[in-house]
N, C-alpha and C positions, 0 to 999 in steps of 0.2 A: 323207160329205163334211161335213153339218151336226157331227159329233161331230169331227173331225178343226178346223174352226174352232173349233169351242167350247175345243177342248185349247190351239189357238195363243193365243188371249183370255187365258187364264188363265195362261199363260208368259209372255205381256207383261206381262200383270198384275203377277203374281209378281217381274217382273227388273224392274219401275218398281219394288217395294219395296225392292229388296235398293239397298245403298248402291253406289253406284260401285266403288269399292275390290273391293268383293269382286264386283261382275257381273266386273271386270279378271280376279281372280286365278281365278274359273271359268271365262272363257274362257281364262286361259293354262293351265290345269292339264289342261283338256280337249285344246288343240292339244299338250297335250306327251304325254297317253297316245297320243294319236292314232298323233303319230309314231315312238313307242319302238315300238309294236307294229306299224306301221310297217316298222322297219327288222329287227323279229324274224324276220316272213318271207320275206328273202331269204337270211337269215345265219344264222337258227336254225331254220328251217322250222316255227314256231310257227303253223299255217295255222289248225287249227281256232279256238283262243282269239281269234284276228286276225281271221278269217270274221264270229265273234258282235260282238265290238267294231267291226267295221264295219257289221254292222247295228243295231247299237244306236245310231253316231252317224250313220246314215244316217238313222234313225228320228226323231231326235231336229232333225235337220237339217229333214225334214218338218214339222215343229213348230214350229220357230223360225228364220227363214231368215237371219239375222243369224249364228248358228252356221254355219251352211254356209258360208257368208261368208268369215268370219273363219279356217274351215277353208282354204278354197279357195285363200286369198292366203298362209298362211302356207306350206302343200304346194307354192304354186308355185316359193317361193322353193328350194327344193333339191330341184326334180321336174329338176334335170340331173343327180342323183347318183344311184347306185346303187340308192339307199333306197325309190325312189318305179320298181316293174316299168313296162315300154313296155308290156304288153300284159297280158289277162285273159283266160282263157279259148282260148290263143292265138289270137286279134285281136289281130290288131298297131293298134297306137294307142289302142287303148280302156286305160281304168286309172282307179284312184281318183279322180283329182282329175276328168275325164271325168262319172265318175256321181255328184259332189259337185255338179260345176257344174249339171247336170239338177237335181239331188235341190233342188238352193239356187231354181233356177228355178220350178219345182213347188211350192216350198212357196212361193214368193212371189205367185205366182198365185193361191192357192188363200186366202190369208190377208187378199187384195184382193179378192178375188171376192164377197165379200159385201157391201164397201162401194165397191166401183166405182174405188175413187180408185187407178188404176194413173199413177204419174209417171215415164213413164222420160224422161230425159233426151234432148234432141236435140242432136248436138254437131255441127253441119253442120261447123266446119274439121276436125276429125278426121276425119270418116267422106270427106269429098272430094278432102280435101290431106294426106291419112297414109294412112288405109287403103286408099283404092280403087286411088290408082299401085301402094299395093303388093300388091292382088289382081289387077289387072291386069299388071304385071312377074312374078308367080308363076306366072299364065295364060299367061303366052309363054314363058316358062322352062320350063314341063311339054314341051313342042312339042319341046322340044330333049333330053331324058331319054337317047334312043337315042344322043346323041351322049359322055355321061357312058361312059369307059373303066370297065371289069367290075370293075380291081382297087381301085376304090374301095369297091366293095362287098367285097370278097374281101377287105380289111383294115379292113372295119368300121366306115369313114369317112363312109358312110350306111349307112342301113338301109331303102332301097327301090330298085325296079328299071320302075317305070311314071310313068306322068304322074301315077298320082292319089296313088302314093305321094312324090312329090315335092312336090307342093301340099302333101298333107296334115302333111310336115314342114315346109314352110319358110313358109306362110304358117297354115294353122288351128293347128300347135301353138304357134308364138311367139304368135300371138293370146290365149293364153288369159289371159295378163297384162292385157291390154287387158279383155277378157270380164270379170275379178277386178273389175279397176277399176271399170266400171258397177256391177257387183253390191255394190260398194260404196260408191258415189254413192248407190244407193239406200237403201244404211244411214244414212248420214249424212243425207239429206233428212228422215228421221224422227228423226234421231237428239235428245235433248235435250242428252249431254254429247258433242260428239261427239269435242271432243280425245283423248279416252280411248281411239278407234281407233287412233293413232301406235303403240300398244305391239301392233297384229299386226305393225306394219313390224322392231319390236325381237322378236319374236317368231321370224319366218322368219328374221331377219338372226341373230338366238342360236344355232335351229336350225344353220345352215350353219357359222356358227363354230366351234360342239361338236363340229361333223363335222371341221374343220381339225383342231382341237386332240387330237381323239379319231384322228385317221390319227396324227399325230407322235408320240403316245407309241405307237402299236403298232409304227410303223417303226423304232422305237428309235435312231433318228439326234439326233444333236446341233444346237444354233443354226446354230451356227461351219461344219460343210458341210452347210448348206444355201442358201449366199449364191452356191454355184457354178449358170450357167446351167442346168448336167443335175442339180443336185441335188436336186430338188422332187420327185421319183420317189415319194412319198410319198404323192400328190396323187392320183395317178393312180387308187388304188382308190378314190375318191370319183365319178368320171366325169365331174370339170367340171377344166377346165382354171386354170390360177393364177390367169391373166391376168383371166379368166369369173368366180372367184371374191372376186380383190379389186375386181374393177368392182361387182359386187352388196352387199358388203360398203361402201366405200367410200359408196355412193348412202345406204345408210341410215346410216351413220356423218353424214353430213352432215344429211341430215334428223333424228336424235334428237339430239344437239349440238346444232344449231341449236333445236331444241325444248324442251330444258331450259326455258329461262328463262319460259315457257309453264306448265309446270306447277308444283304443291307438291304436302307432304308425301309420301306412300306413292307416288304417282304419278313424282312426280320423280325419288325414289330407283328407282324400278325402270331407269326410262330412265338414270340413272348408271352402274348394276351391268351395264346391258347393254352399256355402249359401253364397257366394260373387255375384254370377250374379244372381242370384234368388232375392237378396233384391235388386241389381240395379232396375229389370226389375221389383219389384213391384214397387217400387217410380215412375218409368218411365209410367205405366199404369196411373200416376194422378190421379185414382180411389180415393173420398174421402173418402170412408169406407173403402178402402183397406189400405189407408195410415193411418187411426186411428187404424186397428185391429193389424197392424204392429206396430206403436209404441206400443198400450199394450201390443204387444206377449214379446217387448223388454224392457216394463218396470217389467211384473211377472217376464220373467228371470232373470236381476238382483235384484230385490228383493229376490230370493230365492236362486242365487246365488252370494251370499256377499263376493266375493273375491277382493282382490288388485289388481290381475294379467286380472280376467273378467274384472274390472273397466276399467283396461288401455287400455286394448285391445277396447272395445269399446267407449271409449274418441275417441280413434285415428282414430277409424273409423269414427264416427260420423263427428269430425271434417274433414278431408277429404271429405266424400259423403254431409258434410254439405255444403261448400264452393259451390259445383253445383248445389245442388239440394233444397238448402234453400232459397232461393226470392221465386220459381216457385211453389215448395209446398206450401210458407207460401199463392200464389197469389189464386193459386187453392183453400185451405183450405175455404177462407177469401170470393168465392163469394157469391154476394150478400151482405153478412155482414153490409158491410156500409151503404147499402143503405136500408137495411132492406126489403130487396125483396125478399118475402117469396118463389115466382115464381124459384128466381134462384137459393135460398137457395136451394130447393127441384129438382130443376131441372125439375119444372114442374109437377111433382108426386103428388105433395098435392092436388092441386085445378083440375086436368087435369085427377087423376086415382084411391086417396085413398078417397077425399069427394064425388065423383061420386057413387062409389062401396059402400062409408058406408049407402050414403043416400037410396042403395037400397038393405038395411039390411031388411030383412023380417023372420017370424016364417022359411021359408025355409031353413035358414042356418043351422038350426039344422042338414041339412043332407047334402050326399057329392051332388057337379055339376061333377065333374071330374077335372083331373090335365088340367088347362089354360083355366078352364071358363066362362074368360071373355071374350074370343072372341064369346060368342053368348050370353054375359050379354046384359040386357037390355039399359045399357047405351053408348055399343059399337055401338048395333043396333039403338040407335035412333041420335049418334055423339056426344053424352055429354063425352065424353071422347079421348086422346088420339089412336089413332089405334095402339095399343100393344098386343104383346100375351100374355106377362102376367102382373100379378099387381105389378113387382117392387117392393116387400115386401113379403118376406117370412114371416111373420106375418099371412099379409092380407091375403095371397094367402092359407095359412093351414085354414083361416076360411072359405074363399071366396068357396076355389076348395074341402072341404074334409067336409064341416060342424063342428060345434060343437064335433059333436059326434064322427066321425072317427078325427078327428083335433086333439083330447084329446087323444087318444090310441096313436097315431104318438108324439105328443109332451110330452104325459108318455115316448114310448119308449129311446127319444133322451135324457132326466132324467136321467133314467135308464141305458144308456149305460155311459152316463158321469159319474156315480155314479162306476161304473163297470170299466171303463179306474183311476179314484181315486184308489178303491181298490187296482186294479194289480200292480199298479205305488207305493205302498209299501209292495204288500206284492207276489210279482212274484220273485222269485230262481236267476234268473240272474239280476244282476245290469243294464246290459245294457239292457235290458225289462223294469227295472220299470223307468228307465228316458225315454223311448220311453213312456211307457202309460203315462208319466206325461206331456211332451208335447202332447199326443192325449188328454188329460185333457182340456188344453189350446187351444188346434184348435177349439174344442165346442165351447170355449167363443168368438173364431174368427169367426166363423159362425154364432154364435147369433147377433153377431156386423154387420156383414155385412148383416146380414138377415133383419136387419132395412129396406136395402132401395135397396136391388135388392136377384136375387138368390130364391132358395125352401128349404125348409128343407126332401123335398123326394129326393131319388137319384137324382145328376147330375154329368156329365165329370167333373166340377168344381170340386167336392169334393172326386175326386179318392184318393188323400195323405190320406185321415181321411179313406176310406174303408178300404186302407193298411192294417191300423192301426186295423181295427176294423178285419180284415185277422188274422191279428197276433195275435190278444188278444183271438179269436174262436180259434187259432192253438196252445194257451197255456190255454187254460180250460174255458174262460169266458164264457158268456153268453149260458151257459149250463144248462140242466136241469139236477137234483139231481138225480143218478140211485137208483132205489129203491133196499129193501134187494134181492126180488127175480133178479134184473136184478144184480146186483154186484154176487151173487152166480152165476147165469148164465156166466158171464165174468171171474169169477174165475173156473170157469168149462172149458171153452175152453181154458184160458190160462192155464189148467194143463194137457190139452190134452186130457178131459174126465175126467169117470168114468172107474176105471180100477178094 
């Protein structure tokens, strides 16, 4: 124990010296082995070299918990693809990011244990008006499992058959975003630059990007058909859906734009070069909420950023990425349009999942079914609908799966934090924090946008960029509760060392 502190001492030590710049480029060079080898063993069965490389940053994880961190949040960002096994040892749900989170906890413990000063955070409106309606709607939702038909399972559509493995999807694993985020609240509490965190959010968002851009050149398909509803077939060996991947994409497009003007030199430019294949590979997803939340996120920025030099810069782009990608958007935006076909306008969602589920609005929705209750709604069960797990509306789905009543405390909270990412974005110490919370401002509005027509507003992998965000705003004071007089005397007591 005493030699395992002694080793972490001497890693802080060591990463106080090293300049910014470069602690940045060892933590990205480290999340990028991570994940190439990563993705070796499911595609090239490179098991043993990936076995030693995971105990070597697991090791190292033990050592510096800021690395397991930084690991943790970037793996979550594309722990819906392929890349990242469901299980280890065949345990189902166990898997890297699982013994990252331990490993990151462990050494966090262990590197405060000597000096006592453990800070976690108390976010009483999170943990009472977000998470507990939604452990509590998850807990009534397990009750019903028995009523979920076989052939969801028998096409793959989940992957459990009991109440615990329905919790353990639908509420512990979207949680791990959330889990990310403390663990790096706590980075930033200590942190002295802490702007210099934005780039794991460019980091998992690059991650998932590369994976777009890395599926379309193997499918060997062109721009021009891929503007058709079914043409995105491309996507699919990745394991997240268009819609999943330009909502996550998207969130952090908004937060590292907006963060530009935050940073210089080496720092800036990284965050430039990232939001170049990030916005390819959201146009390329086709997604048409994706591609509407993306032109708003780029029309508030310039609106609020009225310069000559932003203008030019994105003329020049636009014009370029227009030349490819403008028939095939304009074809995709435009279906149904002309024809006035409501079917294709909606993609099927109106008449096939959202008048199905209204028309079986009863006094019961006042309370929660659970997260994806429509798979034993009564219009799954009788075939008046689509066979989906969920309702394709984050709307519907907050009244459908949580009731009125818990729907309300979840849709205060998300208010509430938006109100709360406003505040810090003028009045947070560091400049480069209040242009991060001012794009976390703006990713809300991208969530609400795409929440029209696919997506939850409870956790998802989708939306790790915005937990980041909401990481970072916990690890600068936010959504905190007021210490009362006796607890601030109490805290000015320990920090004087006592009563002497």
């Amino acid at each position: 124990m005493a030699s395992l502190i002694a080793s972490q001492k001497f890693i802080a030590e060591a990463a106080q010296r090293l300049p910014s710049a470069r602690w940045i480029f060892l933590s990205l060079l480290y999340a990028f082995v991570v994940v190439v080898f990563g993705m070796a063993v499911p595609i090239a069965g490179i098991i043993i070299p990936a076995f030693i490389l995971v105990i070597i940053f697991m090791a190292w994880t033990l050592l510096d918990y800021r690395v397991g961190t930084i690991l943790v949040l970037v793996l979550i960002h594309i722990s819906g693809t392929v890349f990242i096994p469901r299980e280890l040892g065949g345990i189902q749900g166990l898997n890297p990011i699982n013994l990252l989170i331990l490993g990151t906890i462990l050494s966090y413990v262990i590197s405060h244990a000597g000096t006592g000063k453990f800070s976690v955070p108390w976010t009483p409106s999170l943990i009472y008006y977000y998470l507990l309606p939604f452990m509590l709607a998850a807990l009534l939702g397990a009750t019903n499992v028995s009523q979920i038909p076989s052939a969801f399972e028998t096409m793959k559509l989940v992957s459990f058959n009991s109440g615990f493995g329905y919790f353990r999807d639908m509420f512990i694993k979207p949680n791990f975003a959330i889990l990310g985020a403390f663990l790096l609240a706590l980075v930033i509490q200590e942190a002295k630059n802490p702007s210099r965190y934005v780039h794991v959010i460019s980091t998992g968002c690059l991650m998932l990007a590369g994976a777009v851009l890395g599926a379309f050149v193997l499918s060997g398909a062109s721009i021009g058909l891929l503007s058709g509803a079914n043409a995105r077939g491309f996507l699919s060996m990745l394991g997240m859906h268009a819609n999943e991947i330009s909502l996550c994409l998207n969130l952090g497009y908004a937060l590292l734009i907006f963060s530009l003007a935050g940073h210089k030199g080496f720092s800036r430019t990284l965050l430039f070069l990232a939001l170049i294949p990030i916005a390819i590979a959201i146009l390329m997803t086709f997604s048409r909420a994706g591609i509407g939340a993306f032109l708003v996120t780029n029309a508030i920025f310039l609106i609020r950023r009225r310069q000559i030099g932003t203008m030019i810069v994105f003329a020049m782009a636009a014009a370029i990425i227009g030349l490819i990608f403008f028939e095939p958007i304009m074809d995709r935006l435009g279906t149904g349009v002309a024809t006035g076909n409501r079917a294709e306008i909606s993609a099927g969602r109106l008449d096939k999942i959202w008048l199905p589920l209204l028309d079986d609005f009863s006094l019961t929705w006042l309370f929660p079914h659970g997260p994806s209750a429509i798979m034993w709604s009564r219009p799954i069960l009788t075939g008046a609908i689509l066979f989906v797990g969920h309702t394709h509306s984050a709307y519907i789905g907050l009244l459908y799966d949580y009731g009125i009543i818990f729907g309300a405390l979840i849709a205060g909270f998300l208010i509430y934090l938006f109100k709360q990412f406003s505040q810090y974005a003028k009045s947070d110490t560091d400049p480069a924090m209040r242009h991060l919370f001012e794009g976390a401002a703006v990713a809300m509005i991208v969530m609400a946008l795409q929440g029209i027509s696919d997506d939850r507003f409870t956790p998802t992998v989708a939306q790790t960029p915005l937990w980041c965000a909401v990481g970072i705003l916990i690890g600068r004071g936010g959504l905190r509760a007021k210490k009362s007089p006796e607890n601030r005397l109490s805290s000015a007591v320990t920090h004087a060392g006592g009563f002497k």
